[in-house]
C-alpha positions as CSV (number, residue, x, y, z in Angstrom):
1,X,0.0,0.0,0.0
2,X,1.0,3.3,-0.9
3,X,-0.5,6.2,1.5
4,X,-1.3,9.0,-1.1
5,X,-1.5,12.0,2.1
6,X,2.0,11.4,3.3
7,X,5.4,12.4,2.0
8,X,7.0,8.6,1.3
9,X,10.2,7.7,3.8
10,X,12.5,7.7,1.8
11,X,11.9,10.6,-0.5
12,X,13.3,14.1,0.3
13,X,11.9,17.8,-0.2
14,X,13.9,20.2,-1.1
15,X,14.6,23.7,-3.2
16,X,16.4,24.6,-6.4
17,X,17.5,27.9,-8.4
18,X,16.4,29.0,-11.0
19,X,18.9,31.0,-13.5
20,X,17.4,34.4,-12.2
21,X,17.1,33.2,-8.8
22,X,13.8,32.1,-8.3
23,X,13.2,29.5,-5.8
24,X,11.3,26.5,-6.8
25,X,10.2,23.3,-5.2
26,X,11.3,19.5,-5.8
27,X,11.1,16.0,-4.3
28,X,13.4,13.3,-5.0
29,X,13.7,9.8,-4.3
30,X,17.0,8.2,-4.2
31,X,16.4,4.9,-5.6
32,X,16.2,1.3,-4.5
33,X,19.5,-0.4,-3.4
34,X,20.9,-2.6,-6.2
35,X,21.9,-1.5,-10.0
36,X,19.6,1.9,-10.9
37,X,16.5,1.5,-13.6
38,X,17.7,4.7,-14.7
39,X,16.1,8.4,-13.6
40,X,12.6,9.4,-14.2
41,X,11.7,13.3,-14.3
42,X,8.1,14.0,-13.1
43,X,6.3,17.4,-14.0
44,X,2.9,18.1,-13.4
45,X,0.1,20.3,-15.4
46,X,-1.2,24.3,-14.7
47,X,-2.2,24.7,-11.2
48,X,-1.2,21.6,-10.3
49,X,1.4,20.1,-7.3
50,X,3.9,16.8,-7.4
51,X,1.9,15.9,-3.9
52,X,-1.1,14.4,-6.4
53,X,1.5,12.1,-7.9
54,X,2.6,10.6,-5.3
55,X,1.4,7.4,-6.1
56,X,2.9,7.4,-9.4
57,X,6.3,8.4,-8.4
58,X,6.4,6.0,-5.5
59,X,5.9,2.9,-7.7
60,X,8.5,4.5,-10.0
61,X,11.0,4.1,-7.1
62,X,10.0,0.9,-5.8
63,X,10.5,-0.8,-9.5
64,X,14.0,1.0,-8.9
65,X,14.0,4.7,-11.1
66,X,15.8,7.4,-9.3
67,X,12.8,9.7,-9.2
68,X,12.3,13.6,-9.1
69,X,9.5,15.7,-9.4
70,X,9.6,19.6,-9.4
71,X,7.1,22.8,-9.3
72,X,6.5,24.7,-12.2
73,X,7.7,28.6,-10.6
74,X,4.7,30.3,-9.5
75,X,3.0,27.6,-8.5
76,X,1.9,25.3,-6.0
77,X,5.0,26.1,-3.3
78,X,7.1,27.9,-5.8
79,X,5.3,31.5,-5.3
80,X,2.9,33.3,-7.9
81,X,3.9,35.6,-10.6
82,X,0.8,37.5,-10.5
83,X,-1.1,40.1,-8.0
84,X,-2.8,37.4,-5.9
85,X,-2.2,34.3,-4.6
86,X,-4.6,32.1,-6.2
87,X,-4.2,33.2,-10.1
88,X,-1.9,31.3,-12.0
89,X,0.0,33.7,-14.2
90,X,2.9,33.4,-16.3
91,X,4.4,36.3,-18.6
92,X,5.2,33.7,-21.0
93,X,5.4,29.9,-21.4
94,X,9.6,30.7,-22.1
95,X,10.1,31.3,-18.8
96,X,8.8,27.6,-18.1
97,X,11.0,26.2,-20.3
98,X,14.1,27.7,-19.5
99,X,13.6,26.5,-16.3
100,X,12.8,23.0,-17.4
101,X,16.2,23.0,-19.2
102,X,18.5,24.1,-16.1
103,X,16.2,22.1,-14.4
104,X,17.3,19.2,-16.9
105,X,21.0,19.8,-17.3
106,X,21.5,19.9,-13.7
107,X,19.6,16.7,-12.3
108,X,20.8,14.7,-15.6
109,X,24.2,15.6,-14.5
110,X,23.7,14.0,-11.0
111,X,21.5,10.8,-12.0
112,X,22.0,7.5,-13.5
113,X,20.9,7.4,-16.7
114,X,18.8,6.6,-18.5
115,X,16.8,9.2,-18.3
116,X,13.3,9.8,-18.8
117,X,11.0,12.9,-18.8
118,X,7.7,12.7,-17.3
119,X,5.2,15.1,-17.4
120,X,1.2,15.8,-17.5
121,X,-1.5,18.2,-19.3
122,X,0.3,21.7,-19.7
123,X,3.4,20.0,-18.1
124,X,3.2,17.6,-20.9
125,X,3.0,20.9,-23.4
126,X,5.9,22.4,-21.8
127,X,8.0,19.2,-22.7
128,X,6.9,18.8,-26.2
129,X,8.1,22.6,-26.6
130,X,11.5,21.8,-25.2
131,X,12.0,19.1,-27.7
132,X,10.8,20.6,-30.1
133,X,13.4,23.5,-29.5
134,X,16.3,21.0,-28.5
135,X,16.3,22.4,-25.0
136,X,15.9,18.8,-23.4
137,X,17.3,15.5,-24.7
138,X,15.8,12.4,-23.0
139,X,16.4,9.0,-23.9
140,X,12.0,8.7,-23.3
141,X,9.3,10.6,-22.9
142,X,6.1,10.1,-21.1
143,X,2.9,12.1,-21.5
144,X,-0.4,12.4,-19.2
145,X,-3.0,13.8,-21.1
146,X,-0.5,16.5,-22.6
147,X,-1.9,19.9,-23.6
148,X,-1.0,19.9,-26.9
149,X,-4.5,21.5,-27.6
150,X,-7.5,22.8,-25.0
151,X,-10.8,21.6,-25.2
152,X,-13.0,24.7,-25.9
153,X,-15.1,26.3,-28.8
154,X,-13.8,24.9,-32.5
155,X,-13.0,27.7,-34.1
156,X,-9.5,28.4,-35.8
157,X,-6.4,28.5,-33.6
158,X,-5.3,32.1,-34.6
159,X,-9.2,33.2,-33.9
160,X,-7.9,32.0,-30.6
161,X,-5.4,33.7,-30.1
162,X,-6.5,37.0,-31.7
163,X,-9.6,37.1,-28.8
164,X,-6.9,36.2,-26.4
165,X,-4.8,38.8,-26.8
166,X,-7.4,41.5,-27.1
167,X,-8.8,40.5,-24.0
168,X,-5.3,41.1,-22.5
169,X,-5.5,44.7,-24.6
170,X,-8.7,45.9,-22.8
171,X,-8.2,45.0,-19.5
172,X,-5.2,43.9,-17.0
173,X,-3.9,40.7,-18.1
174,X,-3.2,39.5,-15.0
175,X,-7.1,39.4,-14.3
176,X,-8.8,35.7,-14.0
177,X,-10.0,34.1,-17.6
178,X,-12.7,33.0,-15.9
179,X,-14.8,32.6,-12.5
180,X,-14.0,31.1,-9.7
181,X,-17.1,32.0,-7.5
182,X,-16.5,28.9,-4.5
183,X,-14.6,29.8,-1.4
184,X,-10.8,30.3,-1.9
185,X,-9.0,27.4,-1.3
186,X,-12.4,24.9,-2.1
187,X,-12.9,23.1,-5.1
188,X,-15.5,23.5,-7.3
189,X,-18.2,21.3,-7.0
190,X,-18.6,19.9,-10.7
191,X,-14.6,20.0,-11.1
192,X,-14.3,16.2,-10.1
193,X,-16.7,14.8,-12.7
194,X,-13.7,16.7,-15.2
195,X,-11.0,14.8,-13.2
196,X,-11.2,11.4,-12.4
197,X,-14.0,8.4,-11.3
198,X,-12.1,8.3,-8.2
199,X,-13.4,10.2,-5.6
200,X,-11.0,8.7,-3.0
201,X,-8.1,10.2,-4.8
202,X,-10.0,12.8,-6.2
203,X,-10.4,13.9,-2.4
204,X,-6.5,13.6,-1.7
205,X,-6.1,16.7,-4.0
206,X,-8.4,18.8,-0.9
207,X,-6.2,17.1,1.5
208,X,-3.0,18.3,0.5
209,X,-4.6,21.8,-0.1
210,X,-6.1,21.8,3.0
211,X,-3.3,21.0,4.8
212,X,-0.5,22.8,2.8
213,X,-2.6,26.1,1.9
214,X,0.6,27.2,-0.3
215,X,-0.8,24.5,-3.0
216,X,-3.9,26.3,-3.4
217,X,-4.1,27.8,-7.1
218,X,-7.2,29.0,-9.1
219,X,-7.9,29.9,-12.8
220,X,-5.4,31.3,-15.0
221,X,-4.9,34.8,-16.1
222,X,-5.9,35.6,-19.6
223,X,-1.8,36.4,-20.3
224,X,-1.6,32.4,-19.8
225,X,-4.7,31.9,-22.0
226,X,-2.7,34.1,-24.3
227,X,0.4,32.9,-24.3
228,X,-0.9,29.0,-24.3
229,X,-2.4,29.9,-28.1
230,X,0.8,31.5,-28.6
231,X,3.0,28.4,-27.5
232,X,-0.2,26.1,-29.3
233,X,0.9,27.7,-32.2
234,X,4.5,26.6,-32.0
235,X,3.7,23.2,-31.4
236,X,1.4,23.3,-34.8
237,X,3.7,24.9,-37.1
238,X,5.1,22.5,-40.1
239,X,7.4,20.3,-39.4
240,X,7.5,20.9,-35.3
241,X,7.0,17.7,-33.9
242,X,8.1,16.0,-36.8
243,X,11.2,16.7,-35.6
244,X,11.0,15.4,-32.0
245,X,13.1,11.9,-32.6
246,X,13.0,10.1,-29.2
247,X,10.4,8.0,-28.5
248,X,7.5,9.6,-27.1
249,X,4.4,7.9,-25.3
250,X,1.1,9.9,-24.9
251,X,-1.5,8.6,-22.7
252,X,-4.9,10.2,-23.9
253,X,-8.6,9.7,-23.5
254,X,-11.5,10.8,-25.8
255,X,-13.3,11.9,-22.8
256,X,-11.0,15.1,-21.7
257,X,-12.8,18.0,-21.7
258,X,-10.0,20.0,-20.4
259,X,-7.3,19.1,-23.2
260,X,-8.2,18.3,-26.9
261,X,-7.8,14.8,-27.3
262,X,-8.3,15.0,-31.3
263,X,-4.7,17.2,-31.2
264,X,-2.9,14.7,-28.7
265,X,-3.7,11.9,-31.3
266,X,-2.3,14.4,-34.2
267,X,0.8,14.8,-32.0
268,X,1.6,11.5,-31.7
269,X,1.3,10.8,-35.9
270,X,3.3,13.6,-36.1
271,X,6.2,12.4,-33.8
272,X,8.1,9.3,-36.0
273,X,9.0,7.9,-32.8
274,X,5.6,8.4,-30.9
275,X,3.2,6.0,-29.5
276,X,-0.2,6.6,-28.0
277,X,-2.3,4.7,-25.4
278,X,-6.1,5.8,-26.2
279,X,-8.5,5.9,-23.5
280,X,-12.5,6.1,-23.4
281,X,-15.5,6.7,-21.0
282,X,-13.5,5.3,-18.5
283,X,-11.1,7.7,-17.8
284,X,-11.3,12.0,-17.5
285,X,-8.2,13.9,-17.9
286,X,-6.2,12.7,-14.5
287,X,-5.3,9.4,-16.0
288,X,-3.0,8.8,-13.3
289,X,-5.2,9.1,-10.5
290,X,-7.9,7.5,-12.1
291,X,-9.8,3.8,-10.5
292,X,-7.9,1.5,-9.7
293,X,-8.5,-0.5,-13.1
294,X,-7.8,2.3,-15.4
295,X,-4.5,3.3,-13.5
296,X,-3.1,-0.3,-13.6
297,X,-3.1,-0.3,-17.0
298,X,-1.8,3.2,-17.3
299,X,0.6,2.0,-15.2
300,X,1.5,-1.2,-16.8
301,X,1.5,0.6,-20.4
302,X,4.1,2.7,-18.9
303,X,6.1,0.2,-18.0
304,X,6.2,-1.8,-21.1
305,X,6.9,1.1,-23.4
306,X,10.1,2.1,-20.9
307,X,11.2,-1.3,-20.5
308,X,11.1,-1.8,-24.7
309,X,12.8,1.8,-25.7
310,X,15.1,2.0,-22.3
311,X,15.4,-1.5,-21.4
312,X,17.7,-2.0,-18.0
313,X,21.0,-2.4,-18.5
């Protein structure tokens, strides 16, 4: 058993700079004794916190990976970068990456290899963007329910992007995209049924927010909204992801209605190294925190694909 609302024994919290400065937050896991699996790099989506994975990262370690997990900055317990503490705000998505890629050079430089990068929903988008730039060079890549698209009105990308940024014209950008009319700090009641079919684990999320308040994070301002078109955009422009030549696994299921599941299945035929793992009814966008029967064989998919493209050596 794995208790989901307690930092594991063995793993350790701790801090990390930034190129400017910033402080951000990570958790590592040293690794089983015997020969190391290799290193796995976790990164979670917007608004989101490595204390929902713990799960994930735990088996990690036990089936022997050296395992981190960081913050994105201004997030979770890595501050804000807007005028409150609940918006998520980001000036642009570069600033994310070229943090991934210190982030990268560093910890590869201090882990057994091989190495693997981890990541879900805009975490996921983050990473595409740093291989498709040649910021990051894995040996595998591993993809929850990556943003390489959002699930919202079908009209054309730049349309998009064009209201987007005029809604940053007429008003602060830094203001919320959207309501968030429940208590600070309490999920919204409909929010689960977008989530997961667990509501045990669905219910760990409060936990950790309730007792680490610093995790608390609400919608995002429409600079994000703006600058996630923007980035979008990247990720769609000819010969992008074509590019991106280590092998890639996307877990997606036709049922997100955060994330646009018709553009993670585009990603992957895009990608010459890519394979995807397509889910249905029976999973919403937190595939790794889903039932028990859906997250096995999440899991065990997982585990197959690294074992096949980074076998142990």
């Amino acid at each position: 058993m794995i208790d989901r609302r307690a930092i594991p024994p063995q793993a350790h919290e701790s801090t990390w700079a930034a190129a400017d400065g910033h402080v951000i937050r990570r958790i590592d896991w040293p690794g089983q004794d015997g020969p190391p699996r290799g290193s796995i790099l976790f990164l979670p989506g917007r608004g989101d916190f490595y204390e929902k994975y713990l799960e994930s990262l735990e088996e990690w370690h036990r089936a022997g990976w050296r395992v981190t997990a960081s913050d994105w900055r201004g997030q979770a317990g890595s501050g804000r970068l807007g005028k409150d503490a609940v918006t998520g705000h980001v000036a642009d998505f570069g600033i994310w990456i070229a943090d991934l890629a210190r982030l990268w050079e560093s910890w590869v430089a201090e882990t057994p290899g091989p190495h693997v990068l981890a990541a879900h929903s805009m975490g996921g988008h983050l990473v595409l963007r740093a291989l498709i730039e040649r910021r990051v060079r894995p040996d595998a890549v591993v993809l929850s329910a990556p943003m390489t698209g959002v699930s919202g009105p079908p009209l054309p990308l730049p349309l998009l992007h064009r209201v987007a940024r005029m809604m940053c014209a007429i008003g602060d950008p830094t203001r919320q995209a959207w309501k968030w009319s429940e208590k600070p700090g309490e999920l919204p009641a409909a929010r689960a049924n977008l989530l997961t079919h667990d509501p045990d684990r669905y219910a760990d999320e409060q936990w950790w927010r309730d007792h680490r308040p610093q995790l608390v994070m609400g919608p995002a301002s429409w600079r994000w909204v703006e600058r996630a078109y923007a980035s979008w955009r990247m990720i769609e422009a000819p010969g992008a992801l074509e590019a991106v030549d280590v092998p890639v696994l996307i877990v997606s299921t036709s049922s997100d209605e955060l994330v646009s599941h018709p553009a993670n299945v585009r990603a992957a035929a895009r990608m010459p190294r890519a394979e995807l793992l397509v889910l249905g009814d029976e999973a919403h966008h937190e595939v790794l925190r889903e039932v028990d029967t859906v997250r096995g064989r999440v899991m065990a998919t997982i585990a197959d694909f690294l074992d096949r493209v980074v076998p142990a050596r």
